[in-house]
C-alpha positions as CSV (number, residue, x, y, z in Angstrom):
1,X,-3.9,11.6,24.2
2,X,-1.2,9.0,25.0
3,X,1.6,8.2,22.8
4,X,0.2,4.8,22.1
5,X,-3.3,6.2,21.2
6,X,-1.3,8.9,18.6
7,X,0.3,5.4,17.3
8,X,-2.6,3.9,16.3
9,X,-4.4,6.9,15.2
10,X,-1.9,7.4,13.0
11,X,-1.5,4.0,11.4
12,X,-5.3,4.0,11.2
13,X,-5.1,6.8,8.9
14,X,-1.9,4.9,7.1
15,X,-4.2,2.3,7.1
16,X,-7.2,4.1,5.5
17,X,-5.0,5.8,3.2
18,X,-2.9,2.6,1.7
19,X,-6.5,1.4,1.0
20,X,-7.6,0.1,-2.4
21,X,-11.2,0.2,-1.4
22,X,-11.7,3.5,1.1
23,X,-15.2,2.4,1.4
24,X,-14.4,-1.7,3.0
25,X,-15.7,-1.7,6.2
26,X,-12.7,-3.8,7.7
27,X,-8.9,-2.4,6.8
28,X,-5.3,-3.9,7.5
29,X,-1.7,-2.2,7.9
30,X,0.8,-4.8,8.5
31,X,3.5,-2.9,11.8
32,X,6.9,-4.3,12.9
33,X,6.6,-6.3,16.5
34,X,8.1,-3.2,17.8
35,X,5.9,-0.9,16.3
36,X,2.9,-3.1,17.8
37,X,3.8,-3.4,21.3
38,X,4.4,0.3,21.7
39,X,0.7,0.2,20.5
40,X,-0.5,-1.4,23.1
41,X,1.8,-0.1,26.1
42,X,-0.9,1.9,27.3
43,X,-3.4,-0.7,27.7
44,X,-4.2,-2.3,31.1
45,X,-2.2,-5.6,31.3
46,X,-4.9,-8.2,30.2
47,X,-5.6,-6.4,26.9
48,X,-2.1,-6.2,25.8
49,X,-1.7,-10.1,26.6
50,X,-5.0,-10.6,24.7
51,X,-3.5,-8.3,21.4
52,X,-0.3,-10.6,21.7
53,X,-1.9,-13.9,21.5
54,X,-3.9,-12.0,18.9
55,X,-1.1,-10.5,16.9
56,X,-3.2,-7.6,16.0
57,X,-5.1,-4.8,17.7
58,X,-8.8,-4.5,16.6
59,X,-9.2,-0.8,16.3
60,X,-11.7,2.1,15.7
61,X,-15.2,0.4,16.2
62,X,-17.5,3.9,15.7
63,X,-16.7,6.7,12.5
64,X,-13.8,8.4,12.8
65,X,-11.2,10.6,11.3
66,X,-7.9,10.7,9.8
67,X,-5.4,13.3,8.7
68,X,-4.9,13.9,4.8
69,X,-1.6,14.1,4.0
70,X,0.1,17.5,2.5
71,X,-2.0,19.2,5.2
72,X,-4.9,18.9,2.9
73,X,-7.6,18.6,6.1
74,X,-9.1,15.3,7.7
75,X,-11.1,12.1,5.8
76,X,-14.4,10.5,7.7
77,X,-13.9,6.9,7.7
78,X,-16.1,4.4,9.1
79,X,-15.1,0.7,10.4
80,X,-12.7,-0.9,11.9
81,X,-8.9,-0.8,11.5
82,X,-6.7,-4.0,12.4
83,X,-2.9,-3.6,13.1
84,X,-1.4,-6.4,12.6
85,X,1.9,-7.4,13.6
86,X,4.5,-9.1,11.4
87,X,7.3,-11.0,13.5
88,X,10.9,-10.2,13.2
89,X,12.3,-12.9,12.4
């Protein structure tokens, strides 16, 4: 697994767990521009240029998992999780 992939997976399950509603379908986490372009450094060239017209990475389409925190096992989530990028400004 890639750096990048470890970088979403992990704000997916930042994502799932910052969650009002664990059960929506569709969550958000909001990522630096930094944060978001290491992201998407492992993607071939024409998805990262489609993420960055975007401004977000569209994430997780079939069930997965995420890692509780305190070492307390692993959630099943279903959905999607979008990573959005906030611009430094």
């Amino acid at each position: 697994m890639s750096s990048s992939n470890r970088l979403r997976y992990a704000l997916a399950s930042e994502a799932t767990h910052q969650a009002e509603d664990k059960k929506q379908v569709e969550k958000y986490i909001n990522v630096p521009t930094d944060v978001f372009l290491d992201c998407i450094k492992d993607m071939p060239k024409h998805h990262q240029d489609i993420c960055i017209r975007r401004g977000r990475i569209r994430t997780y389409y079939k069930p997965f998992f995420t890692a509780n925190p305190n070492g307390m096992g692993k959630t099943y989530n279903m959905g999607i999780v979008h990573i959005c990028e906030v611009k430094n400004d």
